[in-house]
Residue frames as a rotation matrix with the C-alpha (Angstrom) as fourth column:
UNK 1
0.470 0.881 -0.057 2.47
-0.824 0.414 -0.386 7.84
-0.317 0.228 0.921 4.38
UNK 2
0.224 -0.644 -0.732 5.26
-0.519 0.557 -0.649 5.39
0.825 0.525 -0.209 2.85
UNK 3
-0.832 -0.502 0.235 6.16
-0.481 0.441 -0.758 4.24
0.277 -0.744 -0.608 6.33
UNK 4
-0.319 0.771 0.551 2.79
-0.868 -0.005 -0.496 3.57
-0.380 -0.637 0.671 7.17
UNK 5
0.780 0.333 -0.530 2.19
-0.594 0.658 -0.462 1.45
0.195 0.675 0.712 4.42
UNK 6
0.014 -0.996 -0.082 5.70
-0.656 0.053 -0.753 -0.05
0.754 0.065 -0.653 4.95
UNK 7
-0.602 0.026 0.798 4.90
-0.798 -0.038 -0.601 -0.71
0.015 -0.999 0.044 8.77
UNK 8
0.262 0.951 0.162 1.69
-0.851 0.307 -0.426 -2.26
-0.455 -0.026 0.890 7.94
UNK 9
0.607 0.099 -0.788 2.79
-0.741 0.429 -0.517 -4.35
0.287 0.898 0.333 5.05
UNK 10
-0.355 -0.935 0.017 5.82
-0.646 0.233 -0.727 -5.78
0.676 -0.269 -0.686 6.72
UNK 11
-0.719 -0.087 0.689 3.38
-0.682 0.279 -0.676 -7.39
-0.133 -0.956 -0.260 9.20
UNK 12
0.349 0.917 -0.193 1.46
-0.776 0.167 -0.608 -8.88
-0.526 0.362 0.770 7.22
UNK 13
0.518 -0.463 -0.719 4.09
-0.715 0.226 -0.661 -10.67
0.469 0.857 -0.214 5.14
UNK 14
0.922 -0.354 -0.159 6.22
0.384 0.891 0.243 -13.61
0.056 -0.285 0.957 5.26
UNK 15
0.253 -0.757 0.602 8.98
0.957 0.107 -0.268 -11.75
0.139 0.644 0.752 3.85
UNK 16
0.730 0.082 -0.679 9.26
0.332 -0.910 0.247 -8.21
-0.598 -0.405 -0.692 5.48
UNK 17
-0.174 -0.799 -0.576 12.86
-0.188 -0.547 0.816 -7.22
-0.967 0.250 -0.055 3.90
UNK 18
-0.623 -0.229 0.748 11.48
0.726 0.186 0.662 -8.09
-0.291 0.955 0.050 0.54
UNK 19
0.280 0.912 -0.301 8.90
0.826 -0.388 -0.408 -5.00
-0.489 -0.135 -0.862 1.05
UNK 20
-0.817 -0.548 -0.182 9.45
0.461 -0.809 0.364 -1.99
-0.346 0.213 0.914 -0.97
UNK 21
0.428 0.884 -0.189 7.37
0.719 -0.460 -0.521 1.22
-0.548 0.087 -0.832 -1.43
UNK 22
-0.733 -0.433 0.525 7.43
0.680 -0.444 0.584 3.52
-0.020 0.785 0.620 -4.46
UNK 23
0.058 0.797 -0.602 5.92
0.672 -0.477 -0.566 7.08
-0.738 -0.372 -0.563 -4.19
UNK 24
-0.677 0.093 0.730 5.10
0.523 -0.638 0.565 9.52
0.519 0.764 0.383 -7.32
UNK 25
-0.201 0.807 -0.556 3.27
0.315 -0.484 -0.817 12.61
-0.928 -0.339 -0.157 -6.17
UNK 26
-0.218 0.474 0.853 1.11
0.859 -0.322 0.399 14.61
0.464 0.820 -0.336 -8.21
UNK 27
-0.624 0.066 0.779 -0.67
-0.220 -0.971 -0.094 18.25
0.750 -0.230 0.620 -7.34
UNK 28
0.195 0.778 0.597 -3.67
-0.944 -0.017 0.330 16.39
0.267 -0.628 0.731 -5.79
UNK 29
0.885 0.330 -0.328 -2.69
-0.208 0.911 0.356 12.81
0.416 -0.247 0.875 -5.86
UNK 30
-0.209 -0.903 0.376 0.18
-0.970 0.239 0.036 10.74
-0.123 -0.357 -0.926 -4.40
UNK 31
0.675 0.332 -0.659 0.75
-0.694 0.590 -0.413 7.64
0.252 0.736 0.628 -6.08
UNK 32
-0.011 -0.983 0.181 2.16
-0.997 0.024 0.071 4.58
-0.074 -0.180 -0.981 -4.39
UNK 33
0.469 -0.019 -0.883 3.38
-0.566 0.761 -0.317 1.15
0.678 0.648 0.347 -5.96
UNK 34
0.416 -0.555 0.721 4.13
-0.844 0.060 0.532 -1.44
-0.338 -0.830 -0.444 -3.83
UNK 35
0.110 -0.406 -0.907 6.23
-0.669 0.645 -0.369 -4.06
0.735 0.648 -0.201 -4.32
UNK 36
0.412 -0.061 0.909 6.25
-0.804 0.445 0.394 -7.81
-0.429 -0.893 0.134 -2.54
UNK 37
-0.839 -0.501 0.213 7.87
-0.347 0.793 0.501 -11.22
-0.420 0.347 -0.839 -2.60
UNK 38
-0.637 0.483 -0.601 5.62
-0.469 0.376 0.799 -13.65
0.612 0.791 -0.013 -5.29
UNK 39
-0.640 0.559 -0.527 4.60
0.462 0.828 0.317 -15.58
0.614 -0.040 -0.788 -2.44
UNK 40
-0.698 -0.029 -0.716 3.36
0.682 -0.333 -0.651 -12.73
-0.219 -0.943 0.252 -0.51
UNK 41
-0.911 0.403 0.085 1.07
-0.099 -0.416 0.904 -11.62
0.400 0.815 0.419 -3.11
UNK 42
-0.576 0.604 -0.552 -1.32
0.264 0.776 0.573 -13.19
0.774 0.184 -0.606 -2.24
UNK 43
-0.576 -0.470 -0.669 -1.43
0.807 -0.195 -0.558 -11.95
0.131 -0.861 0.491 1.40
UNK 44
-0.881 0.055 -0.471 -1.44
0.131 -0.927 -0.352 -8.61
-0.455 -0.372 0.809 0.61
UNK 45
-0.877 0.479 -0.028 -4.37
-0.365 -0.630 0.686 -8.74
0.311 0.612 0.727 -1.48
UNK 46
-0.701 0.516 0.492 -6.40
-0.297 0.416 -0.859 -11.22
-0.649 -0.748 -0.139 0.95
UNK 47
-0.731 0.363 0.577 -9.67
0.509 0.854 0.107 -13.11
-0.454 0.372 -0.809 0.03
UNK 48
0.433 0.798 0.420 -11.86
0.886 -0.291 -0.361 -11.21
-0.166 0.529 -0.832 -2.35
UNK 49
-0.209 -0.406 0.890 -9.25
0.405 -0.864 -0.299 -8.29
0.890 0.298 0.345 -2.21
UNK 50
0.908 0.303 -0.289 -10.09
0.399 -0.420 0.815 -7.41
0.125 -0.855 -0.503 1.63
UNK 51
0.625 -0.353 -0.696 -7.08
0.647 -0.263 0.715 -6.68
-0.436 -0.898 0.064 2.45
UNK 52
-0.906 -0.220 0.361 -5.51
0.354 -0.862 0.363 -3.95
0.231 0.457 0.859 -0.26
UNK 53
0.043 0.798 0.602 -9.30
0.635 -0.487 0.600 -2.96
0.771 0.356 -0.527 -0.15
UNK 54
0.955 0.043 -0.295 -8.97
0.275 -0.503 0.819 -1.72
-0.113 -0.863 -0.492 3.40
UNK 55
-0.246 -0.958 -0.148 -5.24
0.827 -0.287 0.483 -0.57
-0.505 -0.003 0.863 3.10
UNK 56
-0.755 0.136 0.642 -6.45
0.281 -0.817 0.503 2.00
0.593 0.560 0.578 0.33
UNK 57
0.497 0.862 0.104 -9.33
0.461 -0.364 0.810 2.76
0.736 -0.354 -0.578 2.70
UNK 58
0.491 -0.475 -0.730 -6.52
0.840 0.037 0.541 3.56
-0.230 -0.879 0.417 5.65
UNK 59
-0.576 -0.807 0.127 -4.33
0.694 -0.401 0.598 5.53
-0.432 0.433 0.791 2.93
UNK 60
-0.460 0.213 0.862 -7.42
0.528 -0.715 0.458 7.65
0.714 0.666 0.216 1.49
UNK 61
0.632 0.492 -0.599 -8.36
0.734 -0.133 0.666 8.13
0.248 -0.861 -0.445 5.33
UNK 62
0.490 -0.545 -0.681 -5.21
0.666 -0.270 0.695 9.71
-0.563 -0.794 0.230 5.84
UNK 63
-0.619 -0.692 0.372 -4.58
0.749 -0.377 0.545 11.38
-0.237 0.616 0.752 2.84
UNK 64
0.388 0.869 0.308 -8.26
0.759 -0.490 0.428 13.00
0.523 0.067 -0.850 2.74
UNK 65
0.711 0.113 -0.694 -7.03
0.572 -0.668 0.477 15.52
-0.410 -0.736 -0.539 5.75
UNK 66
-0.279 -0.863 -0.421 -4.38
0.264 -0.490 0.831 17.07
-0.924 0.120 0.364 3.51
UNK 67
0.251 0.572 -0.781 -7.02
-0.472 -0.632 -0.615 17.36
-0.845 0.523 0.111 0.66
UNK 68
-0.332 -0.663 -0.671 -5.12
-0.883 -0.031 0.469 15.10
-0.332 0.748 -0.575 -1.36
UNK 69
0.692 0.711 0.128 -5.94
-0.721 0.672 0.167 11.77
0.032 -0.208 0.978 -3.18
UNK 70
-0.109 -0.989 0.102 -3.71
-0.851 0.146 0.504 8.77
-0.513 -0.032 -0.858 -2.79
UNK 71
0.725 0.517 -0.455 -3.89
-0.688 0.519 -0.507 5.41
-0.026 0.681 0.732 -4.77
UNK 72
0.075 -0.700 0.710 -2.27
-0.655 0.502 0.564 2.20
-0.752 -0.508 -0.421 -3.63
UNK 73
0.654 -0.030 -0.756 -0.77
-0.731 0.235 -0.641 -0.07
0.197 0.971 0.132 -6.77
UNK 74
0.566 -0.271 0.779 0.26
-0.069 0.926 0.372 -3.65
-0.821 -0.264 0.505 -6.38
UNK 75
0.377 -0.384 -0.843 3.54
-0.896 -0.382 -0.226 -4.26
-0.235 0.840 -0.488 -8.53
UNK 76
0.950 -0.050 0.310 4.11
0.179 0.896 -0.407 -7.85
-0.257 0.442 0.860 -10.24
């Protein structure tokens, strides 16, 4: 799931090699914190939040079939 988000995020960005993912699991959840360049904020969170909104919609799509929940955290 870390690559995916990775993969995804990287295209989206100006800055691809400033991309880093951070994963904490839990029993049910899996908890992951990304991290972008300042000016790429923006970006990832898109106009009104569309675009993290659908990223966590991709990431609880794919985390749903393993029963688990996942939760996608933007890191200032």
């Amino acid at each position: 799931m870390r690559d995916l988000i990775t993969t995804v995020v990287q295209a989206l960005v100006n800055n691809p090699r400033m991309v880093h993912v951070s994963e904490m699991q839990g029993e049910n959840i899996s908890i992951y914190e990304l991290t972008v360049a300042k000016e790429d904020r923006g970006r990832i969170i898109g106009k009104q939040g569309q675009t993290v909104k659908s990223l966590r919609t991709i990431l609880n799509a794919v985390s749903s079939r393993e029963n688990r929940k996942a939760v996608l955290e933007i890191v200032e």
